[in-house]
N, C-alpha and C positions, 0 to 999 in steps of 0.2 A: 744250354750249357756250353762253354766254349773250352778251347782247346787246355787239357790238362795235363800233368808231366807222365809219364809211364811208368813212373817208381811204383806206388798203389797199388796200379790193376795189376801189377807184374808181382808185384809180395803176394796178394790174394790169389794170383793163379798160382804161383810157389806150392802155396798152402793148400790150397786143395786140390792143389794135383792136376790141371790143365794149362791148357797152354793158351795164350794172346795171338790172333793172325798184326803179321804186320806185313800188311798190302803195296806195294809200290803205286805211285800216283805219277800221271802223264799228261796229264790233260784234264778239261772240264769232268769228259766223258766218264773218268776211271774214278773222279772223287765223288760224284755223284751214285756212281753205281756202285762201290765199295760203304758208302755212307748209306745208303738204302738198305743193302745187303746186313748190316750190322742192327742196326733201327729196325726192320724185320724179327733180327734174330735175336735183339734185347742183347748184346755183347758187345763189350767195349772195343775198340777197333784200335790200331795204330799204322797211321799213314804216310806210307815211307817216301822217302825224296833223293836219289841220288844228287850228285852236284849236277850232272849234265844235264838230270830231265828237269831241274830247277833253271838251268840256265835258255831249255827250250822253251820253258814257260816265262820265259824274261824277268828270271830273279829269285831270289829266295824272299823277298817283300810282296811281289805278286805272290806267291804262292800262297804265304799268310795268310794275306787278301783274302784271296780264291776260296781259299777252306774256309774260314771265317765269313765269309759271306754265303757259302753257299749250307754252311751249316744254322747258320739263320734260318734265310728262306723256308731250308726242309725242316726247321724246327726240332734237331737230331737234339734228342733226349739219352745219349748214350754214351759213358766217356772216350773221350778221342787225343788220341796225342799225335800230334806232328814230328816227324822224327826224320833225321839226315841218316842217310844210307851212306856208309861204306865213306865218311865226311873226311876230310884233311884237316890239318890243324887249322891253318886260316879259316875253313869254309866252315867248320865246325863255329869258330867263334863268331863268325860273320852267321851263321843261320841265328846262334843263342839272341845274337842284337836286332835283326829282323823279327823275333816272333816265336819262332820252335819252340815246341815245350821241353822237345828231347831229342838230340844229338847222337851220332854212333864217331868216335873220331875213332879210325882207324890205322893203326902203327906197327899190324900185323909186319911190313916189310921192315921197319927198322931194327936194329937189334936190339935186345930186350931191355937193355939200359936207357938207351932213347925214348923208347917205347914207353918207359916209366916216366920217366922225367916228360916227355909232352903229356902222358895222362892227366898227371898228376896237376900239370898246369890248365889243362881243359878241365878236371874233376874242378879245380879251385873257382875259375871262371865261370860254372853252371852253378856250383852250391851257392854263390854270392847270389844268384837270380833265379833259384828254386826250380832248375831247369833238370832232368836225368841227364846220364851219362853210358852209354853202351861202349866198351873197348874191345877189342881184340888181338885173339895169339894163335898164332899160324894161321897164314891166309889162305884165305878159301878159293877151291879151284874153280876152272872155266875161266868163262866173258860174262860181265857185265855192263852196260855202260862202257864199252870200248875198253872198259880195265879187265887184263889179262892177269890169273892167278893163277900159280903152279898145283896149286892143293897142297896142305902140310897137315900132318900129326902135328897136334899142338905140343908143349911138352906141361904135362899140372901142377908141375911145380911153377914153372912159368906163371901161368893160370892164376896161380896162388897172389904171386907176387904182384898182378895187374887188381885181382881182388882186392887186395889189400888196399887200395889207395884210397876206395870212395865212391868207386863206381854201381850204380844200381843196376847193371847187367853186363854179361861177360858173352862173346860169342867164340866159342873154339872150334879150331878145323877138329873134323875126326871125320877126313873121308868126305864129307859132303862139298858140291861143287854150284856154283854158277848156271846156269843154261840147262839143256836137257843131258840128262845123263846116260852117256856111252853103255853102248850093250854087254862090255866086260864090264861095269862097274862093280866092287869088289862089296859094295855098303857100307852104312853109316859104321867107324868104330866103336860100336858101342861100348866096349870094355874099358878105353881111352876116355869116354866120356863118364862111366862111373866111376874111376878116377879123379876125374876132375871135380863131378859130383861131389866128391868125398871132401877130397882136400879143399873146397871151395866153402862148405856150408849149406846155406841156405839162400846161397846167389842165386837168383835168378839167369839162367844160362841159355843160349839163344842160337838154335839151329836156323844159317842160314841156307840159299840153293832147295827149298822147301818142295820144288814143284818137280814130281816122278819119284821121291820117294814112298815106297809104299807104306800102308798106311799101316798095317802092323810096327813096321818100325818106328814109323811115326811116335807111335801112340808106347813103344818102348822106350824112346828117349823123353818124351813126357816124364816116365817113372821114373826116369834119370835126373831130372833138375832142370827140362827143358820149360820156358813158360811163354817166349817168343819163339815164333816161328815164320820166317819171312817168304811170302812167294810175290811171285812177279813174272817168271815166265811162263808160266800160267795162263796167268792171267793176257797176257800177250796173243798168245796162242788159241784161246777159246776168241778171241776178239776178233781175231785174223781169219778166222774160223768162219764164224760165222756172216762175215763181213763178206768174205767171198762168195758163200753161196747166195747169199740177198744180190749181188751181183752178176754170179752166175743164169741164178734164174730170172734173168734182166728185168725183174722189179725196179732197177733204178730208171728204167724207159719207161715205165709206165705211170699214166698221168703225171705227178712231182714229186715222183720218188727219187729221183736227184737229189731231194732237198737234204743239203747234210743232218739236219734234224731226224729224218728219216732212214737216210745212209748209215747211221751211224747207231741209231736202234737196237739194230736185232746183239751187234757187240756188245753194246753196251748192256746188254739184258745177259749177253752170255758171259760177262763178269758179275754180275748181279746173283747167277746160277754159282756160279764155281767159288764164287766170295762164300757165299750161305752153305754148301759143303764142306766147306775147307773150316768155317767156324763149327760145324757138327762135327767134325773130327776132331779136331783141335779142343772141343769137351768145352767151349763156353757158350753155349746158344743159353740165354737168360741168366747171363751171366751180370749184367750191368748192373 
């Protein structure tokens, strides 16, 4: 099976009530071990792309590439979509002509008229090409990828208005951030997002900053309209993680465990672990 749009799996998780992981991808290491981790768990997966870790992999055509090939090789039977994290307008149109099946173009900072008017022209550009479209209103706080976001209450009327264009999923701030989340953090607003809920429909709505929220919550903004869920630092962290200690306990001195194949192992298996939790939360393990 090769790479498919995220409209689909995202109405079917709508409808019965769970939510889609969408994984950030960095490397070999992270598409392979997220593409396993889903193929395991029978769950359709979506494999996310900022522009910068696209530009560290040398391109949004590499990228393609990369997943398309490597989803060959492992013979991944499970639907997957390629999807632009947090995308500009250019980089947006520039991934649709590369390959992506789906796009997030992001105008959370413009103001809401802008915001409309570039959707509106990115919605036109993916429907021509059967491609989805994720937008957003009030951007979401922290660092990611060197972009710094203040965190905003979205407003649902807003919401409405970006709904309305064509988009097959909506991401709104309500509280949730980027990176790991501070020890006063106040939590997800959820009251804000059954709002949004309301006035939206039956949109598909997409909590991003996924990693340290707990999981109660979690699984209450599910019942909200949530059906995307993105993590990424996360996954970073279990990698980093485990990376040190295969080093600490100077396994990489012994005989060729240098070899980055081997170096790089024990990470990549502890994305493999924390991909396969985050889909048993998230309520699609057999789900594909």
């Amino acid at each position: 099976m090769g790479l498919v749009p995220a409209k689909e799996m995202l109405i079917k998780a709508r409808k019965e009530g769970y939510a889609i992981g969408h994984f950030n991808i960095n490397n070999m290491e992270w598409i392979k071990a997220i593409l396993l981790a889903a193929e395991e768990s029978n769950s359709p997966v979506i494999l996310g792309v900022s522009e910068g870790a696209a530009k560290y992999m040398t391109g949004f055509k590499t990228v393609v590439n990369m997943v398309e090939g490597i989803m060959e090789y492992m013979k991944i039977t499970v639907p997957v979509a390629l999807h632009l994290d947090h995308g500009s307008y250019e980089g947006a149109k520039a991934c649709i002509e590369a390959g992506f099946s789906s796009v997030m173009f992001d105008g959370s900072h413009y103001d809401i008229d802008e915001n409309i008017q570039k959707t509106k022209d990115i919605v036109k550009f993916a429907n021509e090409r059967g491609i989805s479209v994720e937008a957003e209103v009030g951007s979401i706080g922290g660092e990611e990828d060197g972009i710094l976001g203040g965190g905003e209450v979205a407003d649902p009327k807003e919401c409405k208005l970006i709904a309305d264009l064509g988009v097959e999923m909506l991401a709104a701030g309500i509280g949730n951030i980027h990176g790991k989340y501070p020890e006063n953090w106040q939590g997800l607003r959820l009251d804000v997002l059954k709002q949004i809920n309301d006035i939206t429909g039956n949109m598909p709505l997409v909590l991003h900053g996924g990693t340290g929220i707990p999981n109660d919550m979690v699984k209450e903004a599910i019942t909200l309209g949530v059906a995307k869920i993105n993590v990424n630092t996360e996954c970073q962290l279990v990698f980093a993680d485990a990376t040190r200690k295969y080093i600490e306990a100077d396994k990489d001195l012994q005989g060729k465990g240098f070899d980055p194949r081997k170096l790089l192992a024990p990470g990549t298996q502890a994305i493999v672990d924390i991909v396969k939790e985050k889909i048993a939360l998230f309520g699609s393990l057999d789900k594909a």
